[in-house]
C-alpha positions in Angstrom: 0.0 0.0 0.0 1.1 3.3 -0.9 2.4 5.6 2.5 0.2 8.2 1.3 -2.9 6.3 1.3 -1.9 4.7 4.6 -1.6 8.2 6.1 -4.6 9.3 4.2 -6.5 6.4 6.0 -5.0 7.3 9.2 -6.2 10.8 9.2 -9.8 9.6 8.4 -9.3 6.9 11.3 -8.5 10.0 13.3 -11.1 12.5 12.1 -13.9 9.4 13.4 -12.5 9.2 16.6 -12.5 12.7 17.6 -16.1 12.4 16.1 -17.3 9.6 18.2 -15.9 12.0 21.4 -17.9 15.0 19.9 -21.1 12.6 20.1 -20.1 11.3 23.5 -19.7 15.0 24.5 -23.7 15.6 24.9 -25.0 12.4 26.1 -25.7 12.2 29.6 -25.2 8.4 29.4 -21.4 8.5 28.0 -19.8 6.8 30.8 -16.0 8.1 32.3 -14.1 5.2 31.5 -15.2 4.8 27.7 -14.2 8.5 27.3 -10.8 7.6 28.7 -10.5 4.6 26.6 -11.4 6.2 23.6 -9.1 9.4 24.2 -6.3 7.0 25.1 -6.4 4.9 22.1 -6.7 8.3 20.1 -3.7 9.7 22.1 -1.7 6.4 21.4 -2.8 6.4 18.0 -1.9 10.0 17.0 2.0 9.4 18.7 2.9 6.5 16.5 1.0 8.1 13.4 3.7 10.8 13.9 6.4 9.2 14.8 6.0 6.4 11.4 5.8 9.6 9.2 8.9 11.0 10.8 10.9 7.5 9.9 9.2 6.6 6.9 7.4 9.8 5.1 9.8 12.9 6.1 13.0 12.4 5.8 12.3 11.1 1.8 10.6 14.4 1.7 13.4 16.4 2.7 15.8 14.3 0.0 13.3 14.5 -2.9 10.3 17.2 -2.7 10.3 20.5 -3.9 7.6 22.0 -2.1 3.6 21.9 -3.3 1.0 24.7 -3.3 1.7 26.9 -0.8 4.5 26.0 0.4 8.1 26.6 -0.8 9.9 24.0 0.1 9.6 20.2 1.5 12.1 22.1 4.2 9.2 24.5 5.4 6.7 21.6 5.6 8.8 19.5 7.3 9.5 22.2 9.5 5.8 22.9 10.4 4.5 19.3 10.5 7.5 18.1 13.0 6.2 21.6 15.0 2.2 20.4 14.9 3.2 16.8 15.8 4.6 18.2 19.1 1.6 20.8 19.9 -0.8 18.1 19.2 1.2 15.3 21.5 1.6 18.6 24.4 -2.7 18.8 23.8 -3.3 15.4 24.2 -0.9 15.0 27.2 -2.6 18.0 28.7 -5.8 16.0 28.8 -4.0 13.3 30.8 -4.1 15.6 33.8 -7.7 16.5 33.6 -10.8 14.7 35.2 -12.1 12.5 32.3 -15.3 14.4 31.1 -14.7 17.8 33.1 -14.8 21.2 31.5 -10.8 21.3 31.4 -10.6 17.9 30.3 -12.8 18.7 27.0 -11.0 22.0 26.6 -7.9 19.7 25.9 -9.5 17.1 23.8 -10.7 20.1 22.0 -7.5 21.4 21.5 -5.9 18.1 20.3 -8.8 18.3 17.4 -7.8 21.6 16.1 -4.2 21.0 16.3 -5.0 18.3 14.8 -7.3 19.1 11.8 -4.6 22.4 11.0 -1.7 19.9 10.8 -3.9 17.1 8.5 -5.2 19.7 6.3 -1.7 21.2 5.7 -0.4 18.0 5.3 -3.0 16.8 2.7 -2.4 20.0 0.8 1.3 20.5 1.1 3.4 17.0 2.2 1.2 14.6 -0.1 1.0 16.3 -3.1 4.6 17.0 -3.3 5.6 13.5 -2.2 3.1 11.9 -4.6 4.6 14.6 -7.4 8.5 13.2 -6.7 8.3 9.6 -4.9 7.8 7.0 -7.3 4.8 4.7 -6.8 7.0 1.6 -6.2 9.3 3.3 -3.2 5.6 4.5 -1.9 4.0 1.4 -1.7 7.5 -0.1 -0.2 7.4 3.2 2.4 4.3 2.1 3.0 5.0 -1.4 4.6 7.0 0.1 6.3 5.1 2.7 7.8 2.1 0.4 8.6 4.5 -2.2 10.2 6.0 0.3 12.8 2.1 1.3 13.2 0.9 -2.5 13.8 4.0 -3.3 15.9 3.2 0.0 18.1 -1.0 -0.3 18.8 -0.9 -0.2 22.0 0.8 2.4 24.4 3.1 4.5 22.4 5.0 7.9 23.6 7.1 9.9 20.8 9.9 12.4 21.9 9.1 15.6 20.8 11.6 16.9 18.5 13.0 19.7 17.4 12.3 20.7 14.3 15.7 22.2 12.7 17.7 19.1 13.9 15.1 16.7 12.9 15.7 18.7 9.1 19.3 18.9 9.3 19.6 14.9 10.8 17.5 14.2 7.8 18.0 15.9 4.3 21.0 14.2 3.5 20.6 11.0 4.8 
């Protein structure tokens, strides 16, 4: 499979998840603990999502793409996605410290979604379209084993490192 469709279906995985919380949200009957297993698994989810497209979809970025749409170089959106992976992982960590369900708790879960949402629209726009302009199909389907290997191999608890996003560039672009 292609590592653009298997972030592609990542991000709609992640678009129905933060759904089924927004449902949850207003029903008096959504129970603590399936919140917290659902935001967990989300959490989890969103780490190694990030951390497979920093091994596997990034750094060929940096080597190959050009920059698409509005953006100007595969530099600047590596640069802003390595920056959005670490607002949304400081977000969903946030909700960690919260009562599950409370005010502050949905203020973070919120927050995680719009972080979120900005860095998989950007991405869509920007980091795919360039990758699928310069990566040939074959090395995308074979980043794409890859990719969803580290994922299947990391489905349960996962924690990334934040990083920081000029040495991830400059560790990267010529490996």
């Amino acid at each position: 499979m292609d590592i653009v469709d298997c972030i592609l279906a990542d991000h709609d995985r992640q678009r129905r998840m933060f759904a089924a919380l927004d449902e949850a949200r207003g029903d008096e009957n959504s129970d603590k603990d399936t919140l917290d297993k659902i935001f967990n698994r989300l959490r989890n989810f969103l780490e190694a999502h990030a951390e497979a497209e920093e091994l596997y979809f990034y750094p060929r970025l940096l080597q190959l793409g050009d920059g698409a749409l509005d953006s100007d170089s595969a530099e600047e959106t590596t640069d802003d996605a390595i920056d959005d992976h670490n607002k949304i992982a400081e977000a969903a960590e946030a909700a960690k410290k919260e009562k599950v369900g409370s005010d502050a708790w949905w203020k973070c879960v919120d927050k995680t979604n719009l972080q979120n949402s900005k860095h998989m629209s950007e991405e869509e726009r920007q980091g795919l379209t360039d990758f699928r302009r310069r990566v040939p199909l074959k090395e995308r389907v074979q980043l794409g084993l890859k990719y969803l290997a580290f994922e299947s191999h990391h489905s349960g608890e996962y924690e990334r490192e934040e990083k920081d996003p000029e040495e991830y560039i400059e560790e990267n672009e010529a490996a």
